[in-house]
N, C-alpha and C positions, 0 to 999 in steps of 0.2 A: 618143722612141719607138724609136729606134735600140739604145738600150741596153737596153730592157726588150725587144726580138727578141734581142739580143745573149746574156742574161742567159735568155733559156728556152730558150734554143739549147745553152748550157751545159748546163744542168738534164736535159734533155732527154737530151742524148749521156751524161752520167754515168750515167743510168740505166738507158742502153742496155748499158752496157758491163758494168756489173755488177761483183761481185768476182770476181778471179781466183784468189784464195792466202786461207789461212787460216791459225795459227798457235795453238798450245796448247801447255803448259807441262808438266813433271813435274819431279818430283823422286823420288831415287835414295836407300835406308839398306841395310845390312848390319848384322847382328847376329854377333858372335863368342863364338862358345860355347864351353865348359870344352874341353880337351884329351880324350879320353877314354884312362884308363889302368889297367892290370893288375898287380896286385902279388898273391906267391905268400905267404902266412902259413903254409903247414902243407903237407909233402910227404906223398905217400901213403903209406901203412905197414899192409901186412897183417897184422905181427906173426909169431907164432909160429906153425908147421904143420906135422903128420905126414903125410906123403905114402901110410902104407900102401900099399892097391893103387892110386892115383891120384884122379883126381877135379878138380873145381873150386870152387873159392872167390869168392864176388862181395863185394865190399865195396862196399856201399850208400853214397850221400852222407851219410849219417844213422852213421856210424861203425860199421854193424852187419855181422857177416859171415856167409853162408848158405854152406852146405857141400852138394856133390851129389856122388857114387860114396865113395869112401874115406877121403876127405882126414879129418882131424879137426883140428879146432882147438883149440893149444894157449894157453898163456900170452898172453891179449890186452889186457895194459894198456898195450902201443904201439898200436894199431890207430888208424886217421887216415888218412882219406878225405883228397886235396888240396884245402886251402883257398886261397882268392883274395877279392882286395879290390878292387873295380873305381870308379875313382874316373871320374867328369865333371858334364855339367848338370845341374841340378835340373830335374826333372820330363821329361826325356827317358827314353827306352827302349833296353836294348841288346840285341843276341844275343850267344850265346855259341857258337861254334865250337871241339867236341873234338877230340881226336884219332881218326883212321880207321884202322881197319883193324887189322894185331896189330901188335905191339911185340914187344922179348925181355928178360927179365929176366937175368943170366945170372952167374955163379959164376966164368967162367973156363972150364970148359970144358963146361956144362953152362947149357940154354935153358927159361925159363919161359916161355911166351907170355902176355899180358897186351893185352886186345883189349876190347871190350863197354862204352868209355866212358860213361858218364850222369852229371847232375846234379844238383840237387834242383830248379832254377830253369824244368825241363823248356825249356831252348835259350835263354830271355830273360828281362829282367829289367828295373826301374825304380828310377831313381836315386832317394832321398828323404834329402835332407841332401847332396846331391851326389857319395853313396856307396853301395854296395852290396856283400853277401857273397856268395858262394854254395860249395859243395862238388862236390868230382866223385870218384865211384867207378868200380871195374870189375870184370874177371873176370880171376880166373889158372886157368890149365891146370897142374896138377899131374900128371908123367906115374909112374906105378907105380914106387917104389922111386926116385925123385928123390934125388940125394946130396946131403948134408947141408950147409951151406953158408949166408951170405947170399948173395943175387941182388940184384945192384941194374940199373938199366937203363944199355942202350950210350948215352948224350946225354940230350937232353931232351927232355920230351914238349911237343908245341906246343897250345896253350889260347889263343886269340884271343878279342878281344871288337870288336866296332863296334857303333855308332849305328844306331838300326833308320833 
């Protein structure tokens, strides 16, 4: 009898006590996705242009150039918007970041501005094949009586891309 008091005496106090701790498990993955990166294929090139009384030139991503005051447009079998190749993962998204504000094109002693960046991909884009193209145009200020010359730019213009 002793041991069967003994034995509910046990029973009894364990269940008074309860649990005090519990314990649950996880586990932990990472996925490593493509690098993402920028390659330049085609540098911009407005081509040929008479400055008469001045005016501006936009070169569309679409290779096409629109003229507004005097400027007129000559010889344009160079005309070429910049091209870019934008490599990473399949089926991710990126943005595209132009350049702000003006630039100067410049001869030496004489300044084009070159300002009004756009794209065709309107700022973003989607990998398919783990690849992607797009174009970027812009606008030059042509001032009245411009002297004659190439203009190319002071460095380089900055074109970023990231993962949305």
């Amino acid at each position: 009898m002793r041991s069967l008091h003994l034995l509910i005496l046990i029973l009894v106090s364990s269940a008074a006590f309860g649990q005090t701790q519990a314990t649950a498990t996880f586990t932990a993955s990472v996925t490593i996705i493509e690098p993402i990166g920028i390659t330049n294929t085609a540098e911009m090139n407005f081509a040929a242009l008479d400055a008469k009384s001045g005016g501006s030139v936009i070169l569309t991503p679409d290779n096409d150039r629109l003229t507004s005051g005097g400027v007129e447009l000559a010889d344009g079998t160079n005309v070429s918007a910049a091209s870019f190749r934008v490599t990473g993962q399949q089926g991710f998204s990126f943005a595209i970041s132009l350049p702000q504000g003006e630039y100067h094109l410049t001869n030496g002693s004489q300044n084009i501005i070159l300002k009004d960046f756009t794209t065709n991909l309107d700022g973003s884009g989607n990998f398919s094949g783990g690849m992607a193209e797009f174009r970027v145009g812009a606008t030059v200020e042509i001032e009245p009586g411009q002297q004659p010359g190439t203009y190319n730019t002071i460095g380089e213009l900055p074109v970023t891309v990231h993962y949305n």
